[in-house]
C-alpha positions, -999 to +999 in steps of 0.1 A: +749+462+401+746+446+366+750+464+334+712+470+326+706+488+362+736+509+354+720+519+320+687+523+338+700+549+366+722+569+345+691+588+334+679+596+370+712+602+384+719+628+353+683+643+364+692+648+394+727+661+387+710+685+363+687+696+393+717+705+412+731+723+387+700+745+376+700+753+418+738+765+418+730+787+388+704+802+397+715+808+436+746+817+427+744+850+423+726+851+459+756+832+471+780+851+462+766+882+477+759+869+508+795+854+512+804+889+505+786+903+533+805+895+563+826+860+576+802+836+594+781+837+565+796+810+542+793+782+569+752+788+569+754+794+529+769+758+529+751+742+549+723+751+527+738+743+497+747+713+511+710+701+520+695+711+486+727+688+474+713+660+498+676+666+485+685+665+451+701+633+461+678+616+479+650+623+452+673+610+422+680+580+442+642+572+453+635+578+417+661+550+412+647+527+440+612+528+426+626+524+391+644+489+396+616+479+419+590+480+390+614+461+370+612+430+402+580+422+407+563+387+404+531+376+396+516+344+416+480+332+407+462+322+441+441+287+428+418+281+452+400+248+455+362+242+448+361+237+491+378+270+502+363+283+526+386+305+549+376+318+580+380+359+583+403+357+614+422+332+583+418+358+559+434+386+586+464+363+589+468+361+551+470+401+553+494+402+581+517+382+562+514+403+526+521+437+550+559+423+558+560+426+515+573+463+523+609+468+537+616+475+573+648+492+561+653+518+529+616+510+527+607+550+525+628+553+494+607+523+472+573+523+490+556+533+457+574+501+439+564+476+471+532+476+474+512+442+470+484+440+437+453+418+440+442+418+404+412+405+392+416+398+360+403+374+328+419+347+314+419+339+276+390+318+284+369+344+300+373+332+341+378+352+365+417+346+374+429+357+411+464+371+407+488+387+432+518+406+424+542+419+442+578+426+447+604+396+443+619+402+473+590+392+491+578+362+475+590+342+506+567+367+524+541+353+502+543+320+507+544+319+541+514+343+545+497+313+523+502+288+549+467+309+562+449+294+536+446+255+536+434+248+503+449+272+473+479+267+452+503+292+444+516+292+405+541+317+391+529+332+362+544+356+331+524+363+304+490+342+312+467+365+313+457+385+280+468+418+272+445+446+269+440+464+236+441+494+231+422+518+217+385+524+211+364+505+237+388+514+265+369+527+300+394+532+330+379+547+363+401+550+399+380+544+433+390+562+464+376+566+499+346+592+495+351+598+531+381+602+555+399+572+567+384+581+600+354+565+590+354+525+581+339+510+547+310+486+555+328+449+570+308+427+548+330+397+552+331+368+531+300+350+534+283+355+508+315+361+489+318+399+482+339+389+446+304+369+431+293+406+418+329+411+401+327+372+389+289+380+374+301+413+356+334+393+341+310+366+330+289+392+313+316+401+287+321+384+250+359+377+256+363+357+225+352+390+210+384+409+227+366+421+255+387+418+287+383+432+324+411+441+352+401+450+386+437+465+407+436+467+441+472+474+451+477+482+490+509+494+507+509+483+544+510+511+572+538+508+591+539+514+630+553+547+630+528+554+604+496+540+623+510+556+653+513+594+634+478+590+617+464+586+650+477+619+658+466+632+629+432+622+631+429+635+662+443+675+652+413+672+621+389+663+646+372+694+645+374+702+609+356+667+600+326+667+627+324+687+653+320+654+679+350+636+664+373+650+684+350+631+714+349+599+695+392+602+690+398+616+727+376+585+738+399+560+717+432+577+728+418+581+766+417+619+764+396+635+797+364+651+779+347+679+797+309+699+797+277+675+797+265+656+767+230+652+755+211+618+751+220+619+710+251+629+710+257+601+736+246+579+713+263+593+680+293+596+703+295+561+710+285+547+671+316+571+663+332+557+688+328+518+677+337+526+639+369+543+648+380+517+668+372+489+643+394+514+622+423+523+642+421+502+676+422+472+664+455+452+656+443+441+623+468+457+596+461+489+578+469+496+544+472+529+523+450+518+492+449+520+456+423+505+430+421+507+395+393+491+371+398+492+334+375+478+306+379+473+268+361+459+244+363+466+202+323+470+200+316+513+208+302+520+240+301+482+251+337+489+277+317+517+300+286+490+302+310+464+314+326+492+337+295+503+352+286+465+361+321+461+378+316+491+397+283+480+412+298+451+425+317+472+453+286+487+462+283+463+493+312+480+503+291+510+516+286+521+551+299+548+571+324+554+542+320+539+505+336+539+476+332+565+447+351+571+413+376+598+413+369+627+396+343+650+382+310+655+378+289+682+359+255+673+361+235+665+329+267+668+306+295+647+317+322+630+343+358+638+343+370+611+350+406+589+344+398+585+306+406+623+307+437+627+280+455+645+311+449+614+330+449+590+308+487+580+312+494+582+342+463+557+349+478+533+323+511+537+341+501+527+373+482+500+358+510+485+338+536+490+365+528+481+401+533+519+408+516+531+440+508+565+439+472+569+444+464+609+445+447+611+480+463+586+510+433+565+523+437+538+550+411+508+549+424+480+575+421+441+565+388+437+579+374+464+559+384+446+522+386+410+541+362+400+510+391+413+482+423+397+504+413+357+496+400+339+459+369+336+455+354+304+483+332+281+481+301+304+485+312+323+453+287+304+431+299+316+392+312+289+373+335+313+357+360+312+383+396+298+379+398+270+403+422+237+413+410+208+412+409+201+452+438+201+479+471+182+475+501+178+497+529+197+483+560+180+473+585+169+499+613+195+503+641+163+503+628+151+467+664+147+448+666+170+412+671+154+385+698+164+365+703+129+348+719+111+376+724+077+370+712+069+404+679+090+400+647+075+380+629+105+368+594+118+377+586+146+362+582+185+374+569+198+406+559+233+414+574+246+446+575+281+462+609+288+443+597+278+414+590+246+394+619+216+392+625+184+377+626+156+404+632+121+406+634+093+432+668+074+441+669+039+424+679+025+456+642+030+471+627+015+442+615-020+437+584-022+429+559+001+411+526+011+398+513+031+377+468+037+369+455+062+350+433+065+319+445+060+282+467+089+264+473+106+301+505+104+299+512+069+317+534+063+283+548+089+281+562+088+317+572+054+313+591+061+284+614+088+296+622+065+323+630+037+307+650+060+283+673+074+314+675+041+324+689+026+290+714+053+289+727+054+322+743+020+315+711-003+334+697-035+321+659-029+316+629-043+299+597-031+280+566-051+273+548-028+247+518-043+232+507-016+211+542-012+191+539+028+190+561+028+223+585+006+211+591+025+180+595+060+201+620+041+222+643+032+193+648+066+180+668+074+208+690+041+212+706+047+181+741+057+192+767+030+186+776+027+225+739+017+235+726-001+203+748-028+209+731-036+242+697-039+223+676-066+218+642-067+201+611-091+198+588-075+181+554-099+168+542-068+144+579-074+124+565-100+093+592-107+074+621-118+100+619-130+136+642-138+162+644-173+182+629-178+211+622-214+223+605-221+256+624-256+259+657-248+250+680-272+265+684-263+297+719-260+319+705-274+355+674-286+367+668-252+382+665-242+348+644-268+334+620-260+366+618-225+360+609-233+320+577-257+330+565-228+358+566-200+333+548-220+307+525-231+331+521-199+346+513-186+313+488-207+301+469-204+336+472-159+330+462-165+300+431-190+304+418-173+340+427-208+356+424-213+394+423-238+414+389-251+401+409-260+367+433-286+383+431-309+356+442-285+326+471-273+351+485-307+353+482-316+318+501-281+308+527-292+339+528-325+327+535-321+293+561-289+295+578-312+316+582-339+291+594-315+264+620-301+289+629-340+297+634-344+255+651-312+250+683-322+275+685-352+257+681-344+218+704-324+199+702-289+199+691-291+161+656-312+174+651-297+208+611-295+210+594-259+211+560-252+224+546-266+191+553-299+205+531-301+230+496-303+212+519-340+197+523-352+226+491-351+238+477-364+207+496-387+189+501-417+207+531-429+187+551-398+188+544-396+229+552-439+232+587-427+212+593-401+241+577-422+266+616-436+276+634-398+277+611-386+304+612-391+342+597-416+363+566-391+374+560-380+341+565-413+322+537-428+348+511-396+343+512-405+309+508-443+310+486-446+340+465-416+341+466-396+310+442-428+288+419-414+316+412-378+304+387-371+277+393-356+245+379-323+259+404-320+286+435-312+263+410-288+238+416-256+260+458-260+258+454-273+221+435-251+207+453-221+216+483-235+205+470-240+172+463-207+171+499-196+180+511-216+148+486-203+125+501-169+128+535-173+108+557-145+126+545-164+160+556-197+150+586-181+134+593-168+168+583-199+193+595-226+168+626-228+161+648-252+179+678-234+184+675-209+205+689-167+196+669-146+230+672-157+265+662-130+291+687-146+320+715-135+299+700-103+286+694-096+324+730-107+335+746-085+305+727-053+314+710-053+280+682-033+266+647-055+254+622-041+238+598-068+235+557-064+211+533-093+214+506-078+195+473-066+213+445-077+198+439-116+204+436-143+232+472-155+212+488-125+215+482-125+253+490-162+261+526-144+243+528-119+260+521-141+290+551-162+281+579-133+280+565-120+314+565-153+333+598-166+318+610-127+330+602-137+365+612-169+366+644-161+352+651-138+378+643-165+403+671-184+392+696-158+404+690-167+444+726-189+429+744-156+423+761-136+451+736-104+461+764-085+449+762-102+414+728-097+407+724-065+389+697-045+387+673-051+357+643-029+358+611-045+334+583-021+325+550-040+322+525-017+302+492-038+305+496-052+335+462-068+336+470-090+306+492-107+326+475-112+357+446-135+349+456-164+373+437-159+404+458-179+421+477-150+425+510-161+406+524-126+394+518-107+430+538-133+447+565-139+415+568-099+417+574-101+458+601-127+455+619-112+423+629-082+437+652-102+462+671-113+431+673-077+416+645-075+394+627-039+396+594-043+381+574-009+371+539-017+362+512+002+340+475-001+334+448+019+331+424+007+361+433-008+394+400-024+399+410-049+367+440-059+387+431-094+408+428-093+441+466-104+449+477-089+430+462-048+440+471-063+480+507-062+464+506-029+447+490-016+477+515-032+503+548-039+489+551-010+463+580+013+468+562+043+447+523+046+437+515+068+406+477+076+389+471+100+362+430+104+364+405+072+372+365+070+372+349+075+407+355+038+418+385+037+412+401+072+421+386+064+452+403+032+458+437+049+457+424+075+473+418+052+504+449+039+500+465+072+507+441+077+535+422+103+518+446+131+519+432+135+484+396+133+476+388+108+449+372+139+431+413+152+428+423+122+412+388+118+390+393+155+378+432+152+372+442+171+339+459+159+311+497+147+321+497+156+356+500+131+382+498+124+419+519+099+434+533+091+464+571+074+463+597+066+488+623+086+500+649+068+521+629+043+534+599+062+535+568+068+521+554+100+514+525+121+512+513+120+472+521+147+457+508+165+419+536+158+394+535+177+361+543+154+329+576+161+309+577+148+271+603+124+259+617+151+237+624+177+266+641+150+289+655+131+258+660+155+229+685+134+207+660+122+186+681+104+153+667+102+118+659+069+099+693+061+087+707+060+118+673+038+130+685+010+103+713+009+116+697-003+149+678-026+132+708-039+114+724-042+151+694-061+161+693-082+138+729-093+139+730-095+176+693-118+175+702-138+147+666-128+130+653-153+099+633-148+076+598-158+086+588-182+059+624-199+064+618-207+097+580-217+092+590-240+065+610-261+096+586-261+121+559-288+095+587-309+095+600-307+130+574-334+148+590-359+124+625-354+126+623-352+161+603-390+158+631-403+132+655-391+159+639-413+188+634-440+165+670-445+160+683-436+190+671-458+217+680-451+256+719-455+265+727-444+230+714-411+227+740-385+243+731-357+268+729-321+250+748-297+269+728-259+267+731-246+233+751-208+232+728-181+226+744-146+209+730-130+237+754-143+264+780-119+280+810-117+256 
């Protein structure tokens, strides 16, 4: 027993202590004289004393029991989707499962604290809400009674739905059996839906005037003893209720009946009959029942309208038996009814508590209020109904919580019947992942927090962020001295220093100088939308990135060529006769034999966008310097952290974009050298990914299939499937370890819906709310049924947000670790870079010039 429920019985067990005590004082004097009287009288004395002791006992510790009972309850809201549609032998289930709510053992001492409340109640927007409460102890009760029901959702609540005020405008009325429980209310079942009359009259009210409605049906299941005892009953009242009842009750209980019967009471004999055995002979539960409705509203006289429209909805109710509100009635003046001040109270009481303490037992059985045990279905046609948005799985039992294990990559929160978690999925199980989902859903957001986990836990990882806004929400939390050190930056939208990036850097091996010319090549051909119908401009981009690369290992470091080389090569025919004797055999012949061929208009498409690239001077501050301060191999080898902004707007900031993908992937690629258990895990995030897939050739789909062999874990983010290529969605839809959408249009939600076999209707995904996802992942190898996964901001799974001083000094780490130049500095070199280079081969001929080892980057493992 804690503290509190010692402070909260010492005030019952002192009542009932005091109730002992007035009972010896005033019995003593009795006592005493009867002691007196003669010997065997003080055993029977206490034995009396001893059972008004036991009483007083057992009604201060019931008063104890119902006490702490109150204090545990839980309230659930039943969702139910726009298709429920339960069947009533479903809905009879449902009931069977809430009766096991109250205890098989001490359950006489907290009956009035365990019954089970179906309020129907308004939200802050006016719907009608569907809430059940009940006590804690049988929430497991709950959930598995919900198993009935095949499309609802079960979601704790505390505080959701409004309060009441109090006050003037307030009209409370209590409806009880009119009849005996002998006779059955009117089985109306639940099409149409009996609760449309109670969703009309809550639809009625102004509630962003104040004006609110509660409808409490709280029911306490008969237990067998009980059911067994009220037959019994039923049967001694007979008479006193109608005088053929007792024919109707001997009939149900096979009791002989003697003397003839006339034609009509054969008749009424056997209706009686029929609707006490849908009452009592049936195994359908029975419950004692209580139900409170309560109005308010701060405009005079406007709470007992909205009443009296509530109380017409259980009108259809009525049959042999009906409902009628308890108390008084003097014709022509007035009703006494709960909004007496005697009453008053002890209606609010019951209201605010759970308690179950109607003031006449009545029995209905589940059949009888079948219509108030489910949400309102799908023949419930108000609008102003709190529904899901359709049926999802729920989410696998054996999803890991996250508690920031390294080995985890979170998700996000999942509601469950124990309450809702944060989960995530091993790393182990993930290679390859997508993302869809519209703009400011949350697909960010997610992204972020997992990149952010990953960052800190020690992992090598990756972020293409075109937009910038990521990038900088990312920083704020990589400002601790331990991580910024692993932090390297390229970021386009920076316009007064860049870092050095050249595509031709002298490469090590010929693997490398292959991998350069593909992701050039690749790049261009994303970029452009090339396929196979664009053979010529592939070759010429092959052609010449492979005559740069040929220069670079041979030059200097100082004059290796960078991408602003190429549009000289193809069109200056000195400069391209100087380098004519550095390049291989195939490419030397393409350009002597073949190349005099092609038209001026063949080399416009790479040309022109090149030019483009050097007109912007933080791109050719970036792309043209010789010397080279980023390389992704290394960063991916070192474990370090890249945040990487190419700018959004323009054909050049996708062709660089393109570029830091494709030499990604092809960097990778190079590490089928490395022993497996060398290549670490480096995990890019690809917002955008349609930007990068232009090439219908299908390059990035198969590049993305092969990379993960070599360790690269590529999550990918975009805000339509369908604007994926073809290869590309096969991919996703194959190979991905974990699929993810926030909500799509039609088309699209249903093409992932297909893909998941339509265990969720494309109207799920369509109708999705903000930051909630379904997604399906895998869980040791296998894939799972998708699931609804609730968004968690950045600054709930990452609150260590620094302030700007520490930021600079990121930025100062940056910089010193990129070697970052001022932009004009480095623009300034690249005009004169096509001539040094040509001064260079004119001096040096072949056999003198010596072969340039790779230039070291500051990225490189210390």
């Amino acid at each position: 027993m804690t503290s509190a429920e010692r402070r909260d019985a010492l005030p019952l067990v002192a009542l009932a202590a005091g109730a002992v005590a007035v009972v010896a004082v005033r019995w003593a004097p009795g006592v005493l004289d009867v002691v007196a009287a003669g010997p065997v009288r003080p055993v029977a004395v206490s034995l009396a004393v001893a059972t008004v002791i036991l009483a007083c006992l057992l009604v201060g510790g019931r008063l104890v029991a119902v006490r702490r009972g109150l204090g545990d309850r839980v309230r659930v809201a039943v969702v139910p989707a726009p298709s429920f549609d339960p069947s009533e032998e479903a809905v009879v289930r449902f009931a069977s499962g809430l009766s096991r709510s109250r205890r098989a053992v001490r359950g006489l001492l907290d009956a009035p604290a365990s019954a089970v409340r179906v309020e129907l109640a308004t939200t802050a927007d006016g719907d009608l809400a569907y809430v059940l409460e009940l006590p804690r102890r049988a929430r497991g009760a709950l959930a598995a009674a919900a198993a009935a029901y095949s499309d609802i959702q079960l979601r704790d609540l505390s505080d959701e739905l409004p309060s009441p005020v109090e006050g003037v405008g307030v009209a409370r009325a209590e409806l009880v059996l009119a009849g005996p429980s002998s006779s059955p209310l009117r089985a109306v079942g639940i099409d149409p839906d009996p609760l449309a009359g109670i969703a009309a009259a809550v639809g009625a009210l102004r509630c962003d005037d104040g004006e609110t409605a509660t409808v409490c049906v709280d029911l306490l299941a008969v237990t067998p003893g009980q059911r067994r005892r009220l037959q019994r009953r039923l049967l001694r009242n007979a008479p006193k209720t109608r005088p053929d009842a007792a024919g109707q009750l001997g009939e149900l209980v096979d009791l002989p009946k003697s003397g003839p019967a006339s034609a009509g009471e054969l008749v009424q004999r056997r209706v009686d009959r029929q609707a006490l055995a849908a009452k009592l002979a049936t195994p359908q539960p029975l419950f004692w029942i209580q139900l409170l409705v309560k109005t308010t509203s701060p405009t005079p006289g406007q709470a007992k309208e909205a009443l009296a429209g509530l109380l017409a909805a259980f009108d259809v109710f009525a049959g042999d038996n009906h409902l009628r509100v308890r108390g008084l009635r003097i014709p022509g003046l007035a009703f006494l009814g709960s909004d007496l001040p005697g009453l008053r109270r002890r209606f609010d009481r019951r209201l605010a508590s759970g308690l179950f303490s109607p003031p006449r037992r009545r029995v209905v059985s589940a059949g009888e209020i079948a219509g108030l045990l489910k949400p309102p279905t799908t023949h419930c046609p108000a609008g102003n109904v709190v529904r899901s948005i359709g049926t999802i799985p729920p989410p696998p039992g054996r999803l890991p919580t996250f508690r920031g294990q390294r080995s985890l990559l979170p998700l996000g929160r999942v509601e469950t019947d124990r309450g809702d978690r944060l989960v995530g999925v091993p790393l182990a199980d993930t290679f390859f992942s997508y993302m869809a989902g519209r703009s400011r859903w949350g697909k960010t957001e997610t992204a972020i927090g997992q990149f952010l986990h990953l960052a800190k836990a020690g992992h090598g990882c990756f972020f293409l962020d075109p937009h910038e806004d990521a990038i900088r929400k990312i920083k704020a939390h990589l400002t601790d001295p331990d991580i910024r050190d692993r932090v390297v930056e390229i970021n386009l939208a920076n316009t007064d220093r860049q870092t050095a990036w050249n595509l031709f850097a002298p490469p090590a091996d010929d693997a490398q100088a292959q991998r350069q010319v593909d992701a050039v090549v690749d790049a261009f051909a994303s970029t452009l939308r090339w396929d196979e119908t664009n053979n010529r401009a592939l070759n010429l981009t092959t052609q010449a990135a492979q005559a740069l690369v040929a220069l670079a290992r041979q030059l200097p470091p100082s004059l290796a060529p960078t991408v602003f080389q190429i549009p000289t090569l193809l069109s200056d025919p000195q400069w391209r006769a100087a380098a004519l004797p550095l390049m291989s055999t195939p490419t030397r012949q393409f350009f002597t034999d073949r190349f005099p061929r092609l038209s001026e208009e063949a080399i416009t498409p790479v040309t022109n966008l090149i030019d483009r690239l050097r007109a912007a001077p933080n791109v050719a501050a970036l792309l043209g310097a010789p010397t080279a301060s980023y390389d992704i191999r290394t960063a991916m080898d070192a474990g370090h952290i890249v945040l990487a902004c190419p700018g959004s707007g323009s054909t050049r900031d996708r062709l660089v974009a393109n570029f830091l993908v494709y030499d990604l992937l092809h960097a990778a690629k190079t590490r089928a050298a490395l022993d497996p258990e060398r290549r670490r895990p480096f995990y890019a995030f690809l917002d955008e990914v349609q930007t990068y897939d232009g090439a219908s050739s299908g390059n990035l789909a198969a590049l993305l299939e092969q990379t993960a062999k070599y360790g690269l874990r590529a999550l990918l983010f975009n805000q339509n499937p369908e604007r994926l290529t073809p290869a590309t969605l096969n991919a996703v839809t194959t190979n991905r370890s974990h699929l993810l959408t926030t909500a799509l249009n039609a088309k699209a939600a249903g093409l992932i819906a297909r893909e998941w076999g339509k265990t969720v209707a494309p109207e799920v995904i369509a109708s999705l709310e903000r930051y909630t996802t379904i997604g399906s992942v895998t869980l040791a190898g296998e894939i799972t049924p998708p699931f609804l996964i609730h968004g968690v901001p950045v600054e709930e799974l990452h609150p260590d947000t620094d302030g700007p001083d520490r930021i600079d000094a990121l930025d100062d780490a940056i910089a010193a670790r990129t070697a970052t130049r001022p932009v004009g500095e480095t623009v300034a070199a690249v005009d004169g870079h096509d001539q040094r280079i040509l001064d260079h081969l004119h001096q040096h001929r072949p056999g003198q010039t010596a072969v340039a080892t790779r230039q070291a980057i500051p990225t490189r493992r210390p």
